[in-house]
C-alpha positions in Angstrom: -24.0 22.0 121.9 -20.9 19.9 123.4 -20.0 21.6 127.1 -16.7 21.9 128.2 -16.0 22.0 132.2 -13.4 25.0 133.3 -12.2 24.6 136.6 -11.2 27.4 138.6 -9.0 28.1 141.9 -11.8 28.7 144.5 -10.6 32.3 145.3 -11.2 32.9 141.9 -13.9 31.1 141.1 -15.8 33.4 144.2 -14.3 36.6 142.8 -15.8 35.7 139.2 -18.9 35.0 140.6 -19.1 38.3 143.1 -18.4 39.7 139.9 -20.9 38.7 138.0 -18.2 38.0 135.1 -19.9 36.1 131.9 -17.7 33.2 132.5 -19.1 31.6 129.1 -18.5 34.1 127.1 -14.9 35.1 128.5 -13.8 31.5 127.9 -15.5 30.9 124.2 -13.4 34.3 123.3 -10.1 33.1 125.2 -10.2 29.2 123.3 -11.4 31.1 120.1 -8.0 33.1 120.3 -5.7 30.1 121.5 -7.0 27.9 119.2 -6.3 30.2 116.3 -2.8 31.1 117.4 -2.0 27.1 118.1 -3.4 26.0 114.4 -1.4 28.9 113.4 1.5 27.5 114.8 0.8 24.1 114.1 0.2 24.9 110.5 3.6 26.7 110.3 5.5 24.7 107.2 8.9 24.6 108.6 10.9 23.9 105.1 9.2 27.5 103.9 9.7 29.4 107.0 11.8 32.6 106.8 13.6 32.9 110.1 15.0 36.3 109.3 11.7 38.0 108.2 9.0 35.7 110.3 5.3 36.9 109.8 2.1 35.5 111.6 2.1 33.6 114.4 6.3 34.0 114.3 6.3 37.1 113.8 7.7 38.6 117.7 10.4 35.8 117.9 13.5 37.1 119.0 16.4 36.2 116.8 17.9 33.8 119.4 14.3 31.9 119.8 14.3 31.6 116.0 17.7 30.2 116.0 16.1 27.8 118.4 14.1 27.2 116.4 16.4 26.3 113.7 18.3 24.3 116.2 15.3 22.3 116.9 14.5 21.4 113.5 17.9 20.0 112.8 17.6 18.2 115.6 13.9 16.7 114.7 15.8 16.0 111.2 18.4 13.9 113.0 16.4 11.8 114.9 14.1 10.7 112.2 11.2 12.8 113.3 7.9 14.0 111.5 7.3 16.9 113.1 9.7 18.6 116.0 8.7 17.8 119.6 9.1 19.5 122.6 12.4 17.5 123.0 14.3 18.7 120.0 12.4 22.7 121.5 14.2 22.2 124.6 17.8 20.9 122.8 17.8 23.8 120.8 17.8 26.4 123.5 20.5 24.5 125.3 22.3 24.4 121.3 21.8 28.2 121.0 23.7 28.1 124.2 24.0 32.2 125.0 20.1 32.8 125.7 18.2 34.0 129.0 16.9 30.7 129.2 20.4 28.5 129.8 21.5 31.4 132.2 18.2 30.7 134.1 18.6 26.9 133.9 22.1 27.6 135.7 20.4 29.6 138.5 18.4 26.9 139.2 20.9 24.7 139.1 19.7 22.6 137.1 23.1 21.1 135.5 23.4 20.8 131.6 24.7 17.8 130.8 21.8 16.2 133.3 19.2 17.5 130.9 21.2 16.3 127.5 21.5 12.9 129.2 17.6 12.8 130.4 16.8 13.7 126.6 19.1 11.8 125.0 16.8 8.5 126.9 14.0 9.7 124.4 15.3 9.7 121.6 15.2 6.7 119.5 18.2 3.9 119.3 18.7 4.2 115.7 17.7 7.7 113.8 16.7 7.3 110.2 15.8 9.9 107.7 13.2 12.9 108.5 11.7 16.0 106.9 10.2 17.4 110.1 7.5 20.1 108.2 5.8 21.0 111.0 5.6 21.8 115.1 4.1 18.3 116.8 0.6 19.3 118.8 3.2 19.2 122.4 5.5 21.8 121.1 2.7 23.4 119.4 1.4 24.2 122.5 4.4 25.0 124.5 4.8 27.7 122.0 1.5 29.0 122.5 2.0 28.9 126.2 5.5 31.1 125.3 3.2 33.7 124.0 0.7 33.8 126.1 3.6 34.4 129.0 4.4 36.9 127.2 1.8 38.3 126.7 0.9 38.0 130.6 4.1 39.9 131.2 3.1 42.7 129.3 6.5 41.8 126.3 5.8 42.7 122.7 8.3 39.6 122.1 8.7 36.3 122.5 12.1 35.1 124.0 13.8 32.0 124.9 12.7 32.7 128.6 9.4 32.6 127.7 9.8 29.6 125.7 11.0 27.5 128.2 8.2 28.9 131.0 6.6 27.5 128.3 7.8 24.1 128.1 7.6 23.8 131.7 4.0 24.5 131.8 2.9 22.0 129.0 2.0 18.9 130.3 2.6 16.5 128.1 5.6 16.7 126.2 9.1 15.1 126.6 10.8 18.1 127.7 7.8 19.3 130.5 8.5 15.7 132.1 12.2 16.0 131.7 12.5 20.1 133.5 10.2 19.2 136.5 11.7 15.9 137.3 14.8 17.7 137.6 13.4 20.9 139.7 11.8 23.3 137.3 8.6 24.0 139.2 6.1 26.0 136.7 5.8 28.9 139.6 9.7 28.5 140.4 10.2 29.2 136.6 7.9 32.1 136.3 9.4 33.6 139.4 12.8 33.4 138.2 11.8 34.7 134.8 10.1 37.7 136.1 13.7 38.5 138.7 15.6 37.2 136.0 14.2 40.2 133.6 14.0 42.7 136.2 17.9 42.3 137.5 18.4 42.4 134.0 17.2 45.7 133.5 18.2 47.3 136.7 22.1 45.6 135.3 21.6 47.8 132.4 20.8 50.9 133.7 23.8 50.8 136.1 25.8 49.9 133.3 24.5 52.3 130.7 27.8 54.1 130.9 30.4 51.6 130.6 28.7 48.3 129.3 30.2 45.2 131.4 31.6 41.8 129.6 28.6 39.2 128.6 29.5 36.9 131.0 29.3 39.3 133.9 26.1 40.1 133.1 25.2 36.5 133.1 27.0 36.0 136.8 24.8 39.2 137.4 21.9 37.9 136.1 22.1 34.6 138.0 23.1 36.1 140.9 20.4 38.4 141.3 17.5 35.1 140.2 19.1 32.6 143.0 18.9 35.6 145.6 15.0 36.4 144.7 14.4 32.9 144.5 16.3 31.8 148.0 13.4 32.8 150.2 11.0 30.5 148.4 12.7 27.7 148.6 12.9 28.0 151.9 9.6 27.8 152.2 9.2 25.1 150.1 11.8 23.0 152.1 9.9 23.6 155.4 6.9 22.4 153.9 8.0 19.4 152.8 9.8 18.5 155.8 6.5 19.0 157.6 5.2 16.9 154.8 7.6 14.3 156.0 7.0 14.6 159.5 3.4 13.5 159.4 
């Protein structure tokens, strides 16, 4: 039987082991489940998928990550692709434009048109005809990272915040590259997620009386996800300046 070597943080590699946890076991269920949900997703026919009534692996998209969606599979189509990439993921949340995702990217100032430039260097001179049918193996996985934030966070849905957490985390597709060149650190992102979503719900209980204008629950929103995140990047700058002093 092939072995497959799982490397832990040592903090928890000690805890599982003062545990007496059945790593083996554990893991064989977890890559049982994720490689389901992955071929699942991988499998998905794009041309026959109903966005409005999604079932399966789909099933606990919100309507603006299947937009995304959408978005993304035009874009694949445009560029000539066989299957839609983690690129043409990433364009259709900054397409969809009003999602928690793009208000996020804002808080972490990460500009806009820096990340349409950086992916409009990957995509291909001169686009021919495509008929993308399926998710390629990189967005594949982002997705199933999406979920499985999700699922971490305790959310019976999967929304465009999770989807880009899940973008960042992959390793190996275009967009991954393209959000952590430009500062989107995979615990940066999950911290402003997690602020992101709880301003957001402390926002609409203040507000359950006299809802305030989209836009400023989005300067809310953003407001409240720079101010969680400012003490940790702090801490990040005085580490790297110590970094640079040695």
């Amino acid at each position: 039987m092939p072995k497959i070597n799982v490397y832990l943080p040592d903090e928890l590699a000690e805890a599982v082991k003062s545990a007496g946890v059945p790593v083996s076991a554990v893991c064989q269920r977890a890559l049982e489940q994720a490689v389901r949900r992955v071929t699942m997703i991988r499998e998905t026919v794009l041309t026959d998928l109903d966005l409005e009534q999604p079932t399966g692996a789909l099933a606990h998209l919100t309507a603006r990550t299947r937009t995304v969606l959408q978005l993304a599979t035009r874009r694949a189509r445009e560029d000539g692709a066989s299957a839609v990439g983690t690129e043409h993921l990433l364009t259709g949340i900054l397409d969809e434009g009003g999602n928690l995702a793009v208000r996020l990217l804002d808080a972490l100032e990460i500009p806009q048109n820096r990340l349409r430039l950086a992916l409009d260097r990957h995509r291909p001179a001169e686009a021919g005809p495509g008929a993308p049918e399926t998710f390629g193996p990189h967005a594949a996985a982002a997705l199933e990272l999406a979920v499985t934030e999700a699922t971490a966070l305790g959310h019976n849905y999967v929304g465009c915040e999770h989807l880009l957490v899940g973008l960042v985390a992959e390793p190996d597709g275009t967009a991954g590259a393209i959000l952590r060149e430009l500062g989107a650190d995979l615990r940066v992102t999950r911290r402003a997620v997690t602020s992101a979503l709880a301003g957001y719900v402390h926002i609409r209980a203040q507000a359950a009386q006299s809802a305030p204008p989209a836009e400023a629950v989005a300067e809310m929103v953003t407001a409240v996800v720079r101010r969680e995140l400012h003490p940790f990047a702090e801490r990040l700058e005085r580490l790297e300046s110590r970094l640079g002093d040695t």
